[in-house]
C-alpha positions as CSV (number, residue, x, y, z in Angstrom):
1,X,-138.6,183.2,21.3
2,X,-136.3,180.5,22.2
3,X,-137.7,178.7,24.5
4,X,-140.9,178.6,22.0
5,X,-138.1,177.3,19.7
6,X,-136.8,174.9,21.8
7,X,-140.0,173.3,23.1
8,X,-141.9,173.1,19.5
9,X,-142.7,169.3,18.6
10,X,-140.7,169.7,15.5
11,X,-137.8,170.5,17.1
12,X,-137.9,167.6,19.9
13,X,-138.6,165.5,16.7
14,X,-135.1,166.5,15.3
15,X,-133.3,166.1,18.7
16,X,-134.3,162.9,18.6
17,X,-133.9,162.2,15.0
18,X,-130.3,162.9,15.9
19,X,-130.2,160.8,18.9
20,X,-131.4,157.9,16.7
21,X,-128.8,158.9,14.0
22,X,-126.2,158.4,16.6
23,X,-127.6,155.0,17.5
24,X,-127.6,154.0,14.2
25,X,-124.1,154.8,13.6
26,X,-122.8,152.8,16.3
27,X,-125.0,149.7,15.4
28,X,-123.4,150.1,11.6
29,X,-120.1,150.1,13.1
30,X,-120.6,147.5,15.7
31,X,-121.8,145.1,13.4
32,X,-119.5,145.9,10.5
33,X,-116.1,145.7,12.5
34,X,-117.5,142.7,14.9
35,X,-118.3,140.5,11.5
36,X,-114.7,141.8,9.9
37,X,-113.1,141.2,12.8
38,X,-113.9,138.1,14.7
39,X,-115.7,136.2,11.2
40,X,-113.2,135.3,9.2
41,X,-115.5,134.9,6.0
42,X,-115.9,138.2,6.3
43,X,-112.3,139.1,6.8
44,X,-112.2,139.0,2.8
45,X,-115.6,140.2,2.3
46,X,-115.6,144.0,3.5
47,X,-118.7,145.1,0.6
48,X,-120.8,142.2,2.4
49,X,-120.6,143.1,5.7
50,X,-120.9,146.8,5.3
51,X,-123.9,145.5,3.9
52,X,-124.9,144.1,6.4
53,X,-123.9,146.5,8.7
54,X,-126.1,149.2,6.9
55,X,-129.1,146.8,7.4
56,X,-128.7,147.0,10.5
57,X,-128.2,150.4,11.4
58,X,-131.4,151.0,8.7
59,X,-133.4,148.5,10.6
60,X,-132.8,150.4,13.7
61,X,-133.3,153.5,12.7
62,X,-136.4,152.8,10.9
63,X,-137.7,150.9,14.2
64,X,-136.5,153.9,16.6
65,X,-137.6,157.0,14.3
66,X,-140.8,154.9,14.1
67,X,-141.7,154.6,17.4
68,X,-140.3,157.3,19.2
69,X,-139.4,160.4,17.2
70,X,-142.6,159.8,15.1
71,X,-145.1,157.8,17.2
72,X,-146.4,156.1,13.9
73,X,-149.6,154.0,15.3
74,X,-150.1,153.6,11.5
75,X,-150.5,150.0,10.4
76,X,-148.8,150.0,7.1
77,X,-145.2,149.1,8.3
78,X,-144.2,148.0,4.9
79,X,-145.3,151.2,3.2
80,X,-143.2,153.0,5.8
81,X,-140.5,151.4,5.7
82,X,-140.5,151.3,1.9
83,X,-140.4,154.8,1.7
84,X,-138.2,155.7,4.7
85,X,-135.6,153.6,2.5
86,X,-135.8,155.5,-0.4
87,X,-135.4,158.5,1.9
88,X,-132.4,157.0,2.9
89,X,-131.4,155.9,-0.8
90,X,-131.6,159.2,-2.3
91,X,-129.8,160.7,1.5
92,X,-127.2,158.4,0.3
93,X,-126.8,160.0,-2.8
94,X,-126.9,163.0,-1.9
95,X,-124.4,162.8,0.7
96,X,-122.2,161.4,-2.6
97,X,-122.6,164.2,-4.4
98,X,-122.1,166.8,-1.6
99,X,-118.7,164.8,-0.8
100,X,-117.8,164.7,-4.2
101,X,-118.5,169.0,-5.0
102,X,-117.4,170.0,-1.8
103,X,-113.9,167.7,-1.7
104,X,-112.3,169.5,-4.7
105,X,-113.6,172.9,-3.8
106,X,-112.2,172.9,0.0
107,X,-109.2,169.9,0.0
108,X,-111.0,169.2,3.2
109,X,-112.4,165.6,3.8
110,X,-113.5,166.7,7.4
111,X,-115.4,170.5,6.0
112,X,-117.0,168.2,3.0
113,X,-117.7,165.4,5.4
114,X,-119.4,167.8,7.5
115,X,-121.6,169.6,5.1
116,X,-122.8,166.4,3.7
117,X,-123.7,165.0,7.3
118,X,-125.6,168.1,8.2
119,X,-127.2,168.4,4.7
120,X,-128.1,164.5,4.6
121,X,-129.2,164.8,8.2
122,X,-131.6,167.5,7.4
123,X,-132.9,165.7,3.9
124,X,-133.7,162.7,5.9
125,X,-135.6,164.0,9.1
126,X,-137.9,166.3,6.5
127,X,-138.0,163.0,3.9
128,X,-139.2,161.0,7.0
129,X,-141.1,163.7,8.4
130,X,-143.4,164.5,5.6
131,X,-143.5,161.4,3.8
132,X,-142.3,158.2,5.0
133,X,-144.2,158.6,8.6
134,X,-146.8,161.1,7.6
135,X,-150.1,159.6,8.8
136,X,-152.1,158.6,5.3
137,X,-155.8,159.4,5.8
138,X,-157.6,156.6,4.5
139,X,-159.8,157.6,1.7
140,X,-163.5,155.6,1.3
């Protein structure tokens, strides 16, 4: 039962869902601390390069999950990425409002932190699963 578990597509898709999460993550920060830190324009801009820094990690994550975890061939990249960024959107908002219940219930930033990652996680990979990079049959 496991290893049926373990070897289902869906679940390989989630591995590597995470994988890509993790990339993103480090593209964010590499690109947020390297503009606040060595661009001194952005020294006093932090909201801009976070920004920024979330545009990247997006636009990695949308090209990564698109390619490998999904192996979209389909050619309607806008319409993808569209919706993978409201997936994203509303993940953000969730991830918000899990933070912001969970903070004053637990006076934990880490256990509220936590729930919202794995929450948000899960939100996204289904969002981008069965919508943003579901195949659309073309209707004549």
């Amino acid at each position: 039962m496991i290893q049926r578990f373990i070897s289902h597509p869906t679940t390989r898709q989630f591995v590597r869902f995470s994988i890509v999460g993790f990339a993103n993550t480090a593209v964010d920060w590499i690109i947020f601390f390297s503009l606040t830190s060595w661009v001194v324009w952005f020294a006093d801009r932090p909201l801009l390069a976070n920004a920024l820094a979330f545009a990247g990690g997006f636009s990695n994550s949308f090209l990564l999950n698109r390619r490998w975890t999904f192996r979209s061939a389909d050619q309607r990249r806008w319409q993808q990425a569209s919706r993978f960024l409201v997936v994203a959107l509303v993940g953000l908002g969730l991830s918000e409002l899990i933070v912001g219940v969970f903070l004053p219930v637990t006076n934990s930033r880490v256990i509220s932190k936590a729930a919202a990652v794995i929450l948000v996680l899960s939100w996204n990979f289904i969002g981008g699963k069965l919508w943003a990079f579901k195949a659309v049959e073309h209707k004549a």
